[in-house]
C-alpha positions as CSV (number, residue, x, y, z in Angstrom):
1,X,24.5,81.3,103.7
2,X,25.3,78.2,105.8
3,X,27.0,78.9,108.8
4,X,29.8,76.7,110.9
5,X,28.6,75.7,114.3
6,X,30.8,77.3,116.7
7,X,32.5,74.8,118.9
8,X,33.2,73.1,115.5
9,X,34.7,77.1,114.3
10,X,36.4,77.2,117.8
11,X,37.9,74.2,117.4
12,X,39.3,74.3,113.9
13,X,40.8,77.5,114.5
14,X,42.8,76.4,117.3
15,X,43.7,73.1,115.8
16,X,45.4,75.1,112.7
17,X,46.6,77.6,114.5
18,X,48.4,74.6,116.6
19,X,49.5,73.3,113.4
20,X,51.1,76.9,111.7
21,X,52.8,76.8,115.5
22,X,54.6,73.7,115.3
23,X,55.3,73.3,111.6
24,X,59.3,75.0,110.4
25,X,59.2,77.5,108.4
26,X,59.4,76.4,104.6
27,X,58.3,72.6,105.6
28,X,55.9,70.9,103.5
29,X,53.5,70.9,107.1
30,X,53.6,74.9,107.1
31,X,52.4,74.2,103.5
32,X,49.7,72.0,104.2
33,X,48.7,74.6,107.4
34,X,48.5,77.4,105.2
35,X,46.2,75.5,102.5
36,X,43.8,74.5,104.9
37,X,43.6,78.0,106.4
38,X,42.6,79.2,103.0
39,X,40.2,76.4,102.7
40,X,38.0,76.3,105.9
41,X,37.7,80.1,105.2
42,X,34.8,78.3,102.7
43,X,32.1,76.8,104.5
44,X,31.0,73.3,103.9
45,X,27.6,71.4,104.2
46,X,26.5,70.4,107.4
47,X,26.8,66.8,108.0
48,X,23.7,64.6,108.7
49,X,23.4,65.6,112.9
50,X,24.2,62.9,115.4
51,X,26.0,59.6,114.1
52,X,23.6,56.3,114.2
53,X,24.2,53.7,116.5
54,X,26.6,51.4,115.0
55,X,25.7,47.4,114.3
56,X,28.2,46.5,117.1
57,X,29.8,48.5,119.6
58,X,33.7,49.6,118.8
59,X,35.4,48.5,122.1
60,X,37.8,51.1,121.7
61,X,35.6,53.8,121.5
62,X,33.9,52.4,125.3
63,X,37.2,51.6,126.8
64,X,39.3,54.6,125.8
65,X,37.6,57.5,124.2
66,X,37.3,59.2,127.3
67,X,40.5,58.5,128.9
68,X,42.8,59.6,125.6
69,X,40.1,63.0,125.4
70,X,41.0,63.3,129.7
71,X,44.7,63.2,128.6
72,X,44.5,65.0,125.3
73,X,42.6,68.5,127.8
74,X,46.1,67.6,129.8
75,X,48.8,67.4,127.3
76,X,50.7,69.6,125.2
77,X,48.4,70.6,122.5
78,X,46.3,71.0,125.1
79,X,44.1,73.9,123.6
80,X,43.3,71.6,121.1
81,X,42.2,68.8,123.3
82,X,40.0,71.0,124.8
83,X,38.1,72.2,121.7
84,X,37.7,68.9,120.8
85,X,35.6,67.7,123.6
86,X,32.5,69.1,123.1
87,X,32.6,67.7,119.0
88,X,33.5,63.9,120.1
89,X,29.4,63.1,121.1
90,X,28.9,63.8,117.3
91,X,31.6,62.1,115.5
92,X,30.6,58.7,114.4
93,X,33.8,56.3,114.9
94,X,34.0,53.5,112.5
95,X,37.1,50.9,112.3
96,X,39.4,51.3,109.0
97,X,37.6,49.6,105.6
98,X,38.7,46.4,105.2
99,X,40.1,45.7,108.6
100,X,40.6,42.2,109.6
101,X,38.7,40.3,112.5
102,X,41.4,37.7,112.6
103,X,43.8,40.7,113.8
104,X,41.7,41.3,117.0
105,X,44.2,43.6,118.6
106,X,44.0,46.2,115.6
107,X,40.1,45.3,115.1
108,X,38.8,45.7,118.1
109,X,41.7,48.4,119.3
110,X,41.4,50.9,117.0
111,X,38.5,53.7,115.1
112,X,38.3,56.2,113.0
113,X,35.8,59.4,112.8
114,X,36.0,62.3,110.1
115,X,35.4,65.7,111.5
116,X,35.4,67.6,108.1
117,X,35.2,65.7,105.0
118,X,32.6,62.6,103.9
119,X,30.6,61.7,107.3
120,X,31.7,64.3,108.9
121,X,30.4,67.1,110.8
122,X,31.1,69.2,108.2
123,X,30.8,67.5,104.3
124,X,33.5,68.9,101.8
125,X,35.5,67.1,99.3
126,X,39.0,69.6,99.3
127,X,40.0,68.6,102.7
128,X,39.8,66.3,105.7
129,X,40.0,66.9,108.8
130,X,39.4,63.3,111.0
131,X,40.7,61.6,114.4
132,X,42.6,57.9,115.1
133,X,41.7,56.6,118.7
134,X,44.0,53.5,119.7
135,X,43.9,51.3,122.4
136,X,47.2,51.1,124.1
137,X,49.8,48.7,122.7
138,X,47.8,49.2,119.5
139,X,49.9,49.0,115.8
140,X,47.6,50.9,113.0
141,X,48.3,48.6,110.0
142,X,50.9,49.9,107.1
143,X,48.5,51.8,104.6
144,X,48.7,54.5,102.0
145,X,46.3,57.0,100.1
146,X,47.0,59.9,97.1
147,X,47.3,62.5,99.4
148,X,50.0,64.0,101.5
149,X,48.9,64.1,105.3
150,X,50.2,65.7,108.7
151,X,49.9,64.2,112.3
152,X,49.4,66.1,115.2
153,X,49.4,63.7,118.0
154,X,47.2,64.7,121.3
155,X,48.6,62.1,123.1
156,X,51.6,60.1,123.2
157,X,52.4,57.8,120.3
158,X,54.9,57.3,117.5
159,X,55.0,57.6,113.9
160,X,56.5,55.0,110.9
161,X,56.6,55.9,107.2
162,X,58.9,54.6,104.1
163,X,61.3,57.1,104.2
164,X,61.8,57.1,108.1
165,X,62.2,54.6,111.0
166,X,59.9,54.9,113.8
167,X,59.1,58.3,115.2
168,X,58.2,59.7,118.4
169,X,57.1,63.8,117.7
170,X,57.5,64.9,120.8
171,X,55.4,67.2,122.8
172,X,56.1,70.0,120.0
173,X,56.1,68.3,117.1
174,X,54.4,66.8,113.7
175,X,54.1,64.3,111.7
176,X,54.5,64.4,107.5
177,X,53.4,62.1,105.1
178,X,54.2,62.6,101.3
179,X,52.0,61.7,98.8
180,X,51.0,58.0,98.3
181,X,54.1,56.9,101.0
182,X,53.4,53.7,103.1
183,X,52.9,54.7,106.7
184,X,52.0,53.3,110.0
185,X,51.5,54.4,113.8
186,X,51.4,52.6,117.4
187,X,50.6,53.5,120.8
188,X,52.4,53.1,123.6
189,X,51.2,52.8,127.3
190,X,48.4,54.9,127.2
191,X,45.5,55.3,124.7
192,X,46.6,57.2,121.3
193,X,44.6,60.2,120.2
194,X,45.8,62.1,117.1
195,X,44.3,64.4,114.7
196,X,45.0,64.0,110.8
197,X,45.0,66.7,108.5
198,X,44.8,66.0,104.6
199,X,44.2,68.9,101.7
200,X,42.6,66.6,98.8
């Protein structure tokens, strides 16, 4: 029987817990919290070990990785932060499919790693579970994608979708995404770390 690693166990654990924590009772975030607690309870395929070296280096990931993790083990989700440090040396960040070089700013100031789903620690096709670093200053293009999604930000950083103007959280709160809805996020003056939660 395959077995989760257990700084990967430790981790998701507190990260949902975090999630059933913040999320109102009868919102469509304690509904997504409670399917993915029902979900991990089935353990995936391990993912293929330590991420190969990209082509180029991701200037994001040099510059800020470490400074948004150092204020992540600081901020209000805290607990979470902390969990998450020992995973980051085996996540392999890659910039969003498709993204533009003429748009330097979101090119080189933004990446992407799964931490359960395709590529990710943990392989599994009925959730994902992945992280956004962004430079500061940094505007994540408008995109969209089948499934409904919730945010929950380890660092400061605000939130855009159709159906709402911009968004800042706060240090107890999360972010929803319906189904197939445009959306969009930017960071402020510090480095954006968020986690992204999507039952598929």
């Amino acid at each position: 029987m395959t077995t989760r690693p257990a700084d990967l166990s430790h981790f998701l654990l507190g990260a949902l817990a975090e999630l059933a924590h913040r999320a109102p009772a009868g919102s469509p975030e304690l509904a997504v919290s409670r399917t993915l607690v029902s979900r991990i309870k089935t353990v995936g395929q391990p993912g293929q070990g330590a991420p190969e070296p990209l082509p180029e280096p991701l200037p994001v990931v040099d510059r800020w990785l470490g400074p948004a993790s150092e204020l992540a083990r600081t901020g209000p989700a805290a607990a979470v932060g902390i969990a998450l440090a020992p995973l980051l040396p085996c996540l392999a960040f890659r910039r969003r499919k498709g993204a533009d070089p003429a748009n330097a700013a979101f090119y080189d100031g933004h990446a992407n790693a799964m931490i359960l789903g395709p590529g990710g620690i943990e392989e599994r096709g009925d959730l994902w579970i992945g992280l956004t670093l962004m430079a500061p200053g940094t505007l994540y293009v408008d995109h969209d994608h089948p499934p409904e999604e919730v945010y929950l930000a380890l660092t400061p950083g605000e939130w855009w979708n159709a159906r709402m103007d911009w968004t800042d959280p706060g240090p107890e709160g999360l972010i929803y995404n319906p189904p197939g809805i445009r959306h969009a996020m930017r960071a402020g003056a510090t480095p954006f770390l968020a986690l992204w939660f999507l039952p598929i």
